[in-house]
BAGU-229606 format. One line per 5 residues: their letters; for each residue y, z, x of C-alpha. Coordinates in pm, whole numbers, always signed. Each point is the difference from the previous one (the first is absolute). Example, Ala and Ser with C-alpha at 12.3 -4.5 7.8 and 13.67 -1.06 7.14 Angstrom:
! residues 2
AS) -450 +780 +1230 ~ +344 -66 +137;
//
This chain:
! residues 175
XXXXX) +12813 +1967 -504 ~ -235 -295 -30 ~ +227 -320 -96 ~ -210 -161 -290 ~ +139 -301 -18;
XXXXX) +22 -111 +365 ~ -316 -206 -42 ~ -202 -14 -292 ~ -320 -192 +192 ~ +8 +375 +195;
XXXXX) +47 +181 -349 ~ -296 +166 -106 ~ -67 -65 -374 ~ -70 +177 -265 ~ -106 +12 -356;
XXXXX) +208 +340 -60 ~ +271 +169 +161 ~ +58 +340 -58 ~ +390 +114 +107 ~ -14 +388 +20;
XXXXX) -290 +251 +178 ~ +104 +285 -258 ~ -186 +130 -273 ~ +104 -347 -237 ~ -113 -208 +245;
XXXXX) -358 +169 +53 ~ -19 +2 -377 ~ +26 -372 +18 ~ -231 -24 +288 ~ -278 +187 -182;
XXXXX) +102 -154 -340 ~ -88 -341 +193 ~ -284 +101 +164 ~ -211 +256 -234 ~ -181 -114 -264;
XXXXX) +35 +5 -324 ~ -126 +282 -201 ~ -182 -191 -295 ~ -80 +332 -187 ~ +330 +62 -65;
XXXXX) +74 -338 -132 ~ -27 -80 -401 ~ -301 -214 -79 ~ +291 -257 -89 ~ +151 -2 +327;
XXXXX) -346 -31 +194 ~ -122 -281 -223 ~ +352 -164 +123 ~ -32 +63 +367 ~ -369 -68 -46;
XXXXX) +78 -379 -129 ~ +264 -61 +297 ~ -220 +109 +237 ~ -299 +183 +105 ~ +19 +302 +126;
XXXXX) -158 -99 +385 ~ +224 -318 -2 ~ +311 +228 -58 ~ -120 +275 +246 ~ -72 -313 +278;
XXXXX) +331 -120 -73 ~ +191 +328 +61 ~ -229 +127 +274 ~ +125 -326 +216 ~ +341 -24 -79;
XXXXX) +213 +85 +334 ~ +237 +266 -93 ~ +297 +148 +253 ~ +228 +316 -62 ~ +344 -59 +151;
XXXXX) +200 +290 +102 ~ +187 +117 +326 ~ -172 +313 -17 ~ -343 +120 -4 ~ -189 +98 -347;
XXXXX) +201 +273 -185 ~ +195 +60 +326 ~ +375 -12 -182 ~ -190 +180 -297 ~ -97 +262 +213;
XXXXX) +283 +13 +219 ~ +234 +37 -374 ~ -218 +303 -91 ~ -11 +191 +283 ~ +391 -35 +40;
XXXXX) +20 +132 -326 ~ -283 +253 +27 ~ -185 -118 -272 ~ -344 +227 -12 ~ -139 -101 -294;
XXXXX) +4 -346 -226 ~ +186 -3 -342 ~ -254 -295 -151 ~ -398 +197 -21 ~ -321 -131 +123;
XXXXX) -64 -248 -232 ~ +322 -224 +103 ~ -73 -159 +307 ~ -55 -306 +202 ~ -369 -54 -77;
XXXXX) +48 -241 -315 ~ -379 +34 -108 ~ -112 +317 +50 ~ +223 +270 -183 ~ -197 +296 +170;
XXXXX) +23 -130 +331 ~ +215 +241 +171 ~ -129 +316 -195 ~ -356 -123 +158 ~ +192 -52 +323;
XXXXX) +93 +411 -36 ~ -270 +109 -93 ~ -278 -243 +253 ~ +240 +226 +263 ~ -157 +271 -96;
XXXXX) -236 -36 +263 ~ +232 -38 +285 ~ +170 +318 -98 ~ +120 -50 -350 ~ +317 -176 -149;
XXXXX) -31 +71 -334 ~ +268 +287 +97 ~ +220 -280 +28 ~ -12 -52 -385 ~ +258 +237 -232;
XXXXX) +25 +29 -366 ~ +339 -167 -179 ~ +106 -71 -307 ~ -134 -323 +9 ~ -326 +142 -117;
XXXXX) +192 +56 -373 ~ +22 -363 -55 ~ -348 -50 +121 ~ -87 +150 -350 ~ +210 -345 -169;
XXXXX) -284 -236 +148 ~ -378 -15 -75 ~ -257 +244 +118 ~ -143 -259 +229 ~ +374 +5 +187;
XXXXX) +28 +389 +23 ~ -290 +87 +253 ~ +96 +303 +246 ~ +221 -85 +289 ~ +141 -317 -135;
XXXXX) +313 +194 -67 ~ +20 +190 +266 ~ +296 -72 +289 ~ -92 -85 +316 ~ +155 +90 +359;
XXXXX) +189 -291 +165 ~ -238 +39 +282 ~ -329 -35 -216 ~ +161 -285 -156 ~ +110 -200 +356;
XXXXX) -356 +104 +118 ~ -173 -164 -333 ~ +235 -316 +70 ~ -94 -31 +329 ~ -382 -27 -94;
XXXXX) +56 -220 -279 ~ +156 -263 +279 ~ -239 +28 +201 ~ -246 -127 -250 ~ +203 -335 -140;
XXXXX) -3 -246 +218 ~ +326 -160 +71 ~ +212 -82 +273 ~ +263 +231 +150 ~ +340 -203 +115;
XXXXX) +268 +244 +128 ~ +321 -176 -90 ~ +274 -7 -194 ~ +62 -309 -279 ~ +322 -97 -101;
//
């Protein structure tokens, strides 16, 4: 383990520190580092971001902040390592729930841009989840969304979404 507070002149710094490589903690990652979808904002809500700042100054802003994920594992190892102890094939939450804060297709696209390499839209089963996809909007109900995804899709979707947010990696434990 790295002792933090040994020396702080040694002490990288950061603007964020993220304590977990799980799914939560690459939902914060992405949530800090993908940008905000403006069409689904209200016309209120953009007219308030708009007068704090614009949107390049904002985007600048995050794209240089320094971010770490803290964790004495690798990304989604104890995840993993949990649902293959308890032989867990298949996700209870469907494709639409994931880490990817912006972009609520993003690992049906992930299935199905697969496709190519062999397919892994196989990976995708039906559930009752779909019933309640009938309570929201029909912009919210597209095909897939509520479908349930293998644990192994979903660690392979993770691992590409990592790859593309830059942040630093500390393997360590905080206390």
């Amino acid at each position: 383990d790295r002792d933090w507070m040994t020396n702080a002149d040694d002490m990288d710094r950061y603007d964020v520190c993220i304590v977990g490589a799980g799914p939560a903690g690459l939902a914060a990652l992405s949530a800090l580092r993908s940008p905000y979808s403006r069409d689904t904002l209200s016309d209120h809500f953009i007219v308030q971001a708009d007068r704090r700042s614009s949107p390049s100054t904002s985007s600048q802003r995050r794209d240089k902040q320094k971010i770490c994920v803290v964790d004495p594992q690798a990304w989604l190892q104890g995840w993993s390592t949990k649902f293959d102890a308890l032989n867990i094939g298949f996700l209870r939450s469907p494709t639409i729930a994931h880490p990817d804060m912006f972009d609520s297709t993003a690992l049906l696209a992930f299935a199905q841009m697969r496709q190519m390499q062999g397919g892994r839209e196989e990976e995708l089963i039906e559930s009752g989840c779909y019933e309640m996809s009938n309570l929201l909007s029909q912009s919210q109900t597209q095909t897939g969304l509520w479908t349930l995804p293998t644990s192994q899709l979903f660690q392979d979707f993770c691992h590409e979404l990592v790859k593309s947010l830059p942040h630093d990696f500390i393997c360590s434990s905080v206390s």
